[in-house]
N, C-alpha and C positions, 0 to 999 in steps of 0.2 A: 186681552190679546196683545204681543207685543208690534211695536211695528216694524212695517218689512221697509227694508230697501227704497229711498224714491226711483222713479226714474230714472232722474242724472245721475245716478250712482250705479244705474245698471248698465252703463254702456260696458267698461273691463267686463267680460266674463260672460259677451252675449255668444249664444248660437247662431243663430241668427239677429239681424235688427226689426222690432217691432213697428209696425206702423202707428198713425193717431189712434186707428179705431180700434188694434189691438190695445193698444194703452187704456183708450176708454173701456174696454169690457173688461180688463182685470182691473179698473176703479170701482165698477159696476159690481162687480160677482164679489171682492173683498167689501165693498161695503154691504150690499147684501148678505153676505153672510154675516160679517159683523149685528148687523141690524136682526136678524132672524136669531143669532145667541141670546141677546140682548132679550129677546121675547120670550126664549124657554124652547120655540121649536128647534131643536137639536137636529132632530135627522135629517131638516130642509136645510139645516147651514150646515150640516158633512158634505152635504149634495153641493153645495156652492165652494166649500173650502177645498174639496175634490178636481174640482175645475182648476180652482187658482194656483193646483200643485199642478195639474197637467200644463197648464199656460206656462209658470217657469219652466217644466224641464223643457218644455218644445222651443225658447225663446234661450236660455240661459244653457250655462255649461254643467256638468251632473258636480252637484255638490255642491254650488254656488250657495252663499250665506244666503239670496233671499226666497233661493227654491228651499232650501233647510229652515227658514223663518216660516215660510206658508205652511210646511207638514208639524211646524210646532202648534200652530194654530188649528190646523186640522184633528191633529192629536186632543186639542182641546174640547172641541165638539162629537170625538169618539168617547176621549171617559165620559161625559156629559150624558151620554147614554148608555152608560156601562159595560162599556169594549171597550175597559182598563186593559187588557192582554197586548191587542193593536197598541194602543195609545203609548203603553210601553217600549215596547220595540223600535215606536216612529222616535218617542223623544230619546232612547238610548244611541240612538244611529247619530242624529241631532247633536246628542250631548259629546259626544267619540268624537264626532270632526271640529265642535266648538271650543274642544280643549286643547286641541290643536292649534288652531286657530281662529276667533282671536284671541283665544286663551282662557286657561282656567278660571282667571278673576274676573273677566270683561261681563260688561252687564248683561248682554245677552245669553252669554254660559250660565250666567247663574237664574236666567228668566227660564230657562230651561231646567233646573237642578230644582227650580219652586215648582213650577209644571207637573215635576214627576212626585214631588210630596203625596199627593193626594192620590194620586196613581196607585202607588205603593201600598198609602195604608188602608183601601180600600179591596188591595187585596189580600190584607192579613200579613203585609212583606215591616212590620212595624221597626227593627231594628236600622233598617238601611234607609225606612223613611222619617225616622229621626235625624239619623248624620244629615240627613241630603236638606232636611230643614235646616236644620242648626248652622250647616254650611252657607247656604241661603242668607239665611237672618245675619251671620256674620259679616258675609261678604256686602249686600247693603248696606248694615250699620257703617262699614269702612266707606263704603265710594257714595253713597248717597243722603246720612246721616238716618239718626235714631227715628225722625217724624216722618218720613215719607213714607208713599202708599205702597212701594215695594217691598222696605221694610216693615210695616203694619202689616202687610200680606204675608211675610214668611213667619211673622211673628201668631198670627192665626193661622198659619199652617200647622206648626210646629204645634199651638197650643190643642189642636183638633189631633196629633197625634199620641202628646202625652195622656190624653183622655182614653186612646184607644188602650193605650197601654195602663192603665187601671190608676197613670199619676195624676188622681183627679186633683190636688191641694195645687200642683205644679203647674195644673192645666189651666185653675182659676185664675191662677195669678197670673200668665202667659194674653190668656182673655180678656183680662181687666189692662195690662199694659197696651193693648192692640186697640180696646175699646176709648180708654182714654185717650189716646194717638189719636184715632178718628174723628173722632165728635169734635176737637183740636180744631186738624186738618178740613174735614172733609162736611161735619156737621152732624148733629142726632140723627136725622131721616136718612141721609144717603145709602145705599143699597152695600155698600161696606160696612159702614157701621152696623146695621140690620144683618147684617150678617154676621160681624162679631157677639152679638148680642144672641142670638138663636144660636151659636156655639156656646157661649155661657149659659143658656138654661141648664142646655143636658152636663155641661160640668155641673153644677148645682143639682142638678137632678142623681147627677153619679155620688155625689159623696151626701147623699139623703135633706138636701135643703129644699124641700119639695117649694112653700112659699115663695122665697126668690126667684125660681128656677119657673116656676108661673107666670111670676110678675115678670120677667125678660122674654119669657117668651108669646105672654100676649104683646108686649112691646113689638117685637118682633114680625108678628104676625098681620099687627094693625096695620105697622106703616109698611108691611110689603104688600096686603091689599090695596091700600091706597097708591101704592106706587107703581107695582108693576101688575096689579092684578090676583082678583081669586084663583085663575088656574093657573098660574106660574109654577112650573115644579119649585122654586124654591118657596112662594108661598105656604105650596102643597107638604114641602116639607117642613115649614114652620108649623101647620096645623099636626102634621102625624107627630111631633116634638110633644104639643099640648095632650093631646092622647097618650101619650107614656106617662106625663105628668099626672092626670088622672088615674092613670091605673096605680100611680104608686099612694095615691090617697085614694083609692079604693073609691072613686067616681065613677062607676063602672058602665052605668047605662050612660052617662055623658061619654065616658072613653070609649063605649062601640062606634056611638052615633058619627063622633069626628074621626076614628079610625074609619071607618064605614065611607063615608064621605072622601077621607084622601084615598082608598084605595082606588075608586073609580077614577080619582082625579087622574092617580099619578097611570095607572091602565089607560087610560084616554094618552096622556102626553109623553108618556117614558117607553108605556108597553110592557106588556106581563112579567114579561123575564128580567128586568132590568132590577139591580139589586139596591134599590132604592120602594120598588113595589115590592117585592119578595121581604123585606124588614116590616114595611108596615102591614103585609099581610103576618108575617109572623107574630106580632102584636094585636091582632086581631085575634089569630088563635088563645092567644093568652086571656083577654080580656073577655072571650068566650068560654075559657075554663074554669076564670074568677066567678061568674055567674053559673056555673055548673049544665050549663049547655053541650055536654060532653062529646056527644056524636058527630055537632058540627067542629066543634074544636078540633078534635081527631081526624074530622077529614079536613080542614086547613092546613094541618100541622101536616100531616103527609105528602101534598100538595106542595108546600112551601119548602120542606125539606127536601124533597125529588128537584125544586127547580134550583133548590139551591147546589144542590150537588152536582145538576149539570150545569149550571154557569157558572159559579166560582169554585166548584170542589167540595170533595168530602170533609176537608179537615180545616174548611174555612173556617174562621171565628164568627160568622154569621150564620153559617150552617151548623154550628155548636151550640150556637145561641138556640135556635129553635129546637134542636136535640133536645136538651137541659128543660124547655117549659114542656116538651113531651111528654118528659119522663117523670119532674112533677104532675104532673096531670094525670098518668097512669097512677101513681101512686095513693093521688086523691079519692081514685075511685077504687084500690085495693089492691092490682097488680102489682104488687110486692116483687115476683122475679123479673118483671121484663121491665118493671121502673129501675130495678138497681144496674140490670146487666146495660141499660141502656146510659144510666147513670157514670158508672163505669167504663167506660168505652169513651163517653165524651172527659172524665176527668185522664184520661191516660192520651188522650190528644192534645187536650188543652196544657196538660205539663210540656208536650212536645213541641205545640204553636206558642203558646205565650210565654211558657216558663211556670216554673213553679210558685215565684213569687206571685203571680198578677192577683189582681182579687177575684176575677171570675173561674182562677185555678182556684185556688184558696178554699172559694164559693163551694166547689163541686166537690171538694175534699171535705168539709165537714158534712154536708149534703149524704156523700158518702159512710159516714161516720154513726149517721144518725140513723143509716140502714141499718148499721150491723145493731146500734144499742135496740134499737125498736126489736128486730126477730133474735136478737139474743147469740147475735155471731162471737163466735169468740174467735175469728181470726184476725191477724195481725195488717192493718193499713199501711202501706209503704208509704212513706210521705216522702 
């Protein structure tokens, strides 16, 4: 979270003047919420970083840097629960008047331009949360140097979005620069480092290093139990990481068990709909079709797709994602027309959202391919 405004700095640009015990309850409610992020409870620190926006505008003048610092922070506790949409809008408003002033390069414009990385490719927006990294990562490199934790941060931003976009070789090596930086700076345990390290599984996991991609992210996993806890959504999210890793070495009753286990986690701490539950429920569908447990698969996969289409959309890359194990699944058990039509439909998206290059387009085009040789099509594939 960045920091707001002291005091003495907010006399220019008051509405009114604050008294002590106003002063005291937004030290109170900002730490508070800080402390309450800090734990993984998300919705109880919106509830407090809500306040701390209402306290500047009642106290300060509309658009004041430190009422625009507190909705930056707010913003942070909305994606945190996957009201990426809100969190958008608050940090674009944000970003508009920090360019303004105090400009483009100032560290705070660009604490906001890292902000929205995650925003972005969270909602499949991958092209613009590239630049908005890169710009990030550059702007640090210049005003703050190559080892600090802001620049290690844009630089794990950036590498969490090459990945999305299928440049898993780009992404490793993005990972390994961030992850060396930290352990550097900051030390092997710290909750950054563990966190760059649970981004390099799933790059390693992306470009088929299944062993590595294990070995990081038990790392991972261990010292965020010991640090912040078994139910910590990012715990939680380290363990549904280890679950994808088993299903790609076919460990399949280990990868229900810890899939099984983070979905109540993250339904306890995030909530049903939140698209962090909706992925590792999607991997649960899968990992129950690997085992040919068909009926319940088929109704996860329904489930997961319906929520995903109402909270990020039809033509998410999340909501493709579980399309695509669908419609293997249909095919495994012999629906031939409504695996390919279904097949079909997600590769004429995915040309649309990611591009034709991506590998997950790629994927769905030979996928598609392998339709026509099996029943003997002899029509022409547009690639």
């Amino acid at each position: 979270m960045p920091p707001e405004k002291g005091s003495t700095e907010m006399a220019e640009g008051m509405r009114k003047m604050p008294g002590a015990d106003d002063l005291a309850r937004l030290k109170s409610l900002r730490d508070l919420a800080s402390e309450l992020h800090r734990q993984g409870k998300y919705r109880a620190a919106e509830e407090k970083s809500r306040k701390v926006v209402e306290w500047h505008e009642e106290f300060m003048v509309k658009d004041h840097p430190s009422t625009m610092l507190s909705m930056v922070n707010l913003a942070t506790m909305l994606h945190c629960q996957g009201k990426s949409k809100e969190a958008e809008v608050m940090n674009r408003r944000v970003l508009k008047a920090f360019e303004k002033a105090p400009g483009k390069d100032h560290l705070e414009t660009l604490t906001v331009v890292s902000n929205l990385v995650p925003i972005l490719r969270v909602q499949g927006k991958y092209e613009e949360a590239e630049e908005m990294a890169r710009r990030a990562l550059e702007g640090y490199e210049k005003a703050l140097g190559e080892e600090h934790e802001n620049t290690l941060a844009s630089a794990t931003n950036l590498a969490c979005v090459l990945d999305s976009q299928g440049k898993y070789k780009a992404a490793i090596e993005m990972n390994l620069r961030a992850l060396k930086g930290y352990e550097k700076v900051k030390g092997k345990e710290h909750p950054s480092t563990l966190s760059v390290v649970d981004n390099l599984s799933m790059a390693y996991r992306n470009r088929g290093k299944f062993e590595e991609a294990e070995e990081m992210n038990r790392r991972a996993l261990e010292g965020r139990e010991k640090s912040i806890g078994k139910e910590h959504p990012n715990t939680l999210m380290s363990k549904s990481k280890l679950g994808s890793v088993f299903i790609e070495q076919k460990k399949y009753e280990e990868a229900e068990r810890v899939i099984q286990q983070t979905l109540e986690g993250f339904e306890n701490t995030l909530g049903k709909d939140h698209p962090s539950t909706l992925a590792v429920m999607a991997n649960l569908a899968g990992v129950l079709s690997h085992q040919k447990k068909y009926e319940a698969a088929k109704q996860t996969y329904d489930r997961v797709i319906k929520r995903n289409e109402k909270v990020m959309g039809k033509d998410h890359p999340q909501t493709l994602d579980a399309m695509i194990g669908l419609a293997m699944m249909l095919e495994e058990q012999g629906k031939m027309k409504t695996a390919e039509a279904l097949s079909r439909e997600v590769y004429e998206k995915r040309k649309r959202v990611l591009g034709q290059d991506h590998p997950d387009t790629l994927m769905t085009g030979h996928y598609l391919k392998r339709f026509q040789q099996t029943q003997g099509d002899k029509r022409c594939l547009l690639m």
